[in-house]
Each structure stands twice: as C-alpha cells, then as structure tokens.
BATIKOL-979958 format. One record per residue (C-alpha): residue number from 1; x, y, z; residue in one letter. Coordinates in Angstrom, 1 decimal. Each point is the difference from the previous one (the first is absolute). Layout:
<tortors>
i|x|y|z|aa
NUM|X|Y|Z|A
...
</tortors>
This chain:
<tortors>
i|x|y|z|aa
1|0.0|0.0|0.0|X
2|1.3|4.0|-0.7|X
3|0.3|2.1|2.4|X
4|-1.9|2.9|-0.4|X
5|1.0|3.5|0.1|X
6|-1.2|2.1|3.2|X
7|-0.7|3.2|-0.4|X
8|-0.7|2.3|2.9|X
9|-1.2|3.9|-0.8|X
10|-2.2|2.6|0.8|X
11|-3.0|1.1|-2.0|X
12|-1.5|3.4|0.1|X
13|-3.6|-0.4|-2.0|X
14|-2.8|2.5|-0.6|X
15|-3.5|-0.4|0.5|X
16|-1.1|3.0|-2.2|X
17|-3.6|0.9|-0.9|X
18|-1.8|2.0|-2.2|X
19|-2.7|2.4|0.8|X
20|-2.5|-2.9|0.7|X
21|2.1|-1.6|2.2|X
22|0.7|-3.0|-2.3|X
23|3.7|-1.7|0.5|X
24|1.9|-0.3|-3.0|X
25|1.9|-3.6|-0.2|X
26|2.4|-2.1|-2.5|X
27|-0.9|-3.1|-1.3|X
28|2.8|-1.5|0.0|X
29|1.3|-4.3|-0.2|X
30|2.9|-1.9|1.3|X
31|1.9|-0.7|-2.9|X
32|1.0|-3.7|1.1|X
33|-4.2|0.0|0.8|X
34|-1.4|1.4|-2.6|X
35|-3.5|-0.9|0.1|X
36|-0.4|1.2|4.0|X
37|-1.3|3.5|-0.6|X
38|0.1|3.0|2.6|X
39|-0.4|3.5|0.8|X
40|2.5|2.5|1.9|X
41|0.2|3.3|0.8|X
42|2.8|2.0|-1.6|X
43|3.3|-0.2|1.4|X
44|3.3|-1.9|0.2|X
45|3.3|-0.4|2.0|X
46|2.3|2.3|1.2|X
47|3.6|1.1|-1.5|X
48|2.9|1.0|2.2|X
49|-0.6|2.9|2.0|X
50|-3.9|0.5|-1.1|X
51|-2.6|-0.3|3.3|X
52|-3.1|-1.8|-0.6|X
53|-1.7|3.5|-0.5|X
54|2.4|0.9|-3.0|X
55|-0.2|-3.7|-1.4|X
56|-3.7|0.2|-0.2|X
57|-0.2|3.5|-2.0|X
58|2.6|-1.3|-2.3|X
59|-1.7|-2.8|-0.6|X
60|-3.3|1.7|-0.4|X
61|1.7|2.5|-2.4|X
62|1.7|-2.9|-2.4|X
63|-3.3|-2.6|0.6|X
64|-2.8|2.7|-1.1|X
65|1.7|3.6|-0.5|X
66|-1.2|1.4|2.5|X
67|2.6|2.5|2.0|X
68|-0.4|0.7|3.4|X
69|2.3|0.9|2.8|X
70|0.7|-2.9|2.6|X
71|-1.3|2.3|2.2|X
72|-3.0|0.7|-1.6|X
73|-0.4|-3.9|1.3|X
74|0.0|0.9|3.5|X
75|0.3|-2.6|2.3|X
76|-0.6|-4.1|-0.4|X
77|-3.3|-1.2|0.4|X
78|0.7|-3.5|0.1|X
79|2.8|-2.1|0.6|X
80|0.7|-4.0|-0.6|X
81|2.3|-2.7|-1.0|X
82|-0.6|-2.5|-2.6|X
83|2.0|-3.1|-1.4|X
84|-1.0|-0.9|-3.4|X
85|2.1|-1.3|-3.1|X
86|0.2|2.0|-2.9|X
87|2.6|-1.3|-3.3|X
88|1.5|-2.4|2.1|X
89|0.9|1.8|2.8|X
90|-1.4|0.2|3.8|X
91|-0.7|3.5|0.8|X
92|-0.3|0.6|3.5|X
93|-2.0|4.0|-0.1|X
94|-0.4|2.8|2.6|X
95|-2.7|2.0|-2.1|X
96|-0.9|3.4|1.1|X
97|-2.7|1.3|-1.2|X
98|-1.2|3.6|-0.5|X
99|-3.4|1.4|-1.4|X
100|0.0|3.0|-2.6|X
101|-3.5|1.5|-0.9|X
102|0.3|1.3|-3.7|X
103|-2.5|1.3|-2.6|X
104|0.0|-1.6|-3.3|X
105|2.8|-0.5|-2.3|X
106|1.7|-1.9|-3.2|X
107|1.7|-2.7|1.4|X
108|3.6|-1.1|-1.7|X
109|1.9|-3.2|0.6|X
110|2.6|1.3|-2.5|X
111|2.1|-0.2|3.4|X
112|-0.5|-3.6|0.6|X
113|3.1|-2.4|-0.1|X
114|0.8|-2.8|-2.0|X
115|-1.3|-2.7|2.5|X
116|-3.0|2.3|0.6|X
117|-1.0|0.3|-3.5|X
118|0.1|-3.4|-0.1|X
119|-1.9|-0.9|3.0|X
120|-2.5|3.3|-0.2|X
121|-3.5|-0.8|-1.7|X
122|-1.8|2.4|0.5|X
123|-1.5|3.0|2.6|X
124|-3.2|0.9|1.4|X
125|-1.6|2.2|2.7|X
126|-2.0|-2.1|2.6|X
127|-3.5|1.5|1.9|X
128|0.4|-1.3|3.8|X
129|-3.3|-2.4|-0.7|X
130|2.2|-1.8|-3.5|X
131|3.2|-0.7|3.0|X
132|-2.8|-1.8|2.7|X
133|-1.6|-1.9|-2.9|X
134|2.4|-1.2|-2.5|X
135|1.2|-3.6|-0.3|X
136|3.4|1.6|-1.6|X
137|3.4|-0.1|2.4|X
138|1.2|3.7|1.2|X
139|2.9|1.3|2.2|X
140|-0.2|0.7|2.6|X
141|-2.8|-2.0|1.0|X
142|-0.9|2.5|2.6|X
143|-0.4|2.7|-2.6|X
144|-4.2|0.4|0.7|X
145|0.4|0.4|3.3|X
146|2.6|2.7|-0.5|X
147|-2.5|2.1|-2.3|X
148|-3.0|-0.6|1.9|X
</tortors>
C-alpha cells in the first residue's frame, strides 16, 4: 500500500451573499472521485505569511472577482477542522470562515487554477430553504444554521 501525502493547512473561506441573503457556493468534485459531487463556499489555503482573513479575500478575488479588503471580512464566524482526501492526498483543514454581504455582480473564475478548473463545475447562489432541503452534499455542513 502507498503512503499518502499529509497535508496540514489553514483555510480562510467566505460565506458571501447577495442582497437576498442567498450563499454563493462551488460545485466542485474530487478528481480521484469524480462522480461524488459537492458544494463549497469560496476560499482556499493559506500562503506564507497570509492570515486566514487575507487568504479568504484573495481567494474570493481569484475564485469570483470580487475585491474586498480582508478587513472588509471582519472577524470569523465559524471555525472547524476537517479531514478529507482530495487528489490523493489527506488534507487535515482548519477552515475559517467569514461572511461578506454583497449586492449583485458578474462573477469570474478567470482566476481559478489549473486543478480548480479542473475540478470546478459550476456556481450558484442558494435561498436558506434550497440548503435545509437539498439531497446534494455542501461544506460546511453547518452552513444553514450559520445563515439562519
């Protein structure tokens, strides 16, 4: 058996919403998994030096286009750690998370990288009542509760 590659970062992630207070989330797929669909928010890992705060507008800026200043974020509204694999690797995640009301605008993924172009289907905003009812997997599972 290979051993698989740990990784262990930090995630800052946005929960932004538009005017109606829908979240706007990634479809996105496991590449080694390609037929287990999901949903996150946008976001990523940090790079050296960045704190989750400055992680999570870059992120937002290269996943939809969308500037903002990290502190225009304010302060996490949610923290956890997750262990899931993703292309062959075990990633062992602090995600923070932060929540940025916005009012409507053309999102780009012209920032996305290689592996998330590959991995990225598609985006959508979610109403409050689509996240409580929905069969389909999203991350973080707590998300309803956090915009209720």
């Amino acid at each position: 058996m290979d051993d698989v590659e740990v990784v262990d970062r930090i995630s800052g992630r946005v929960i932004l919403l538009d005017p109606n207070g829908r979240a706007l989330l990634f479809q996105g797929f496991d590449p080694q998994r390609p037929n287990q669909l999901w949903w996150i928010t946008p976001g990523g890992g940090l790079e050296p030096g960045e704190t989750p705060q400055q992680a999570a507008a870059r992120e937002l800026q290269e996943e939809t286009s969308l500037d903002v200043q990290p502190q225009d974020l304010g302060e996490a509204v949610f923290r956890n750690y997750v262990e899931f694999f993703f292309d062959g690797r075990l990633l062992r995640q602090h995600n923070h998370f932060f929540t940025l009301r916005t009012e409507p605008f053309e999102i780009s993924t012209a920032g996305f990288d290689a592996l998330e172009q590959r991995t990225h289907l598609t985006h959508r905003w979610w109403t409050l009542e689509e996240l409580r009812t929905t069969d389909e997997t999203f991350f973080p599972e707590e998300l309803p509760d956090l915009l209720s």
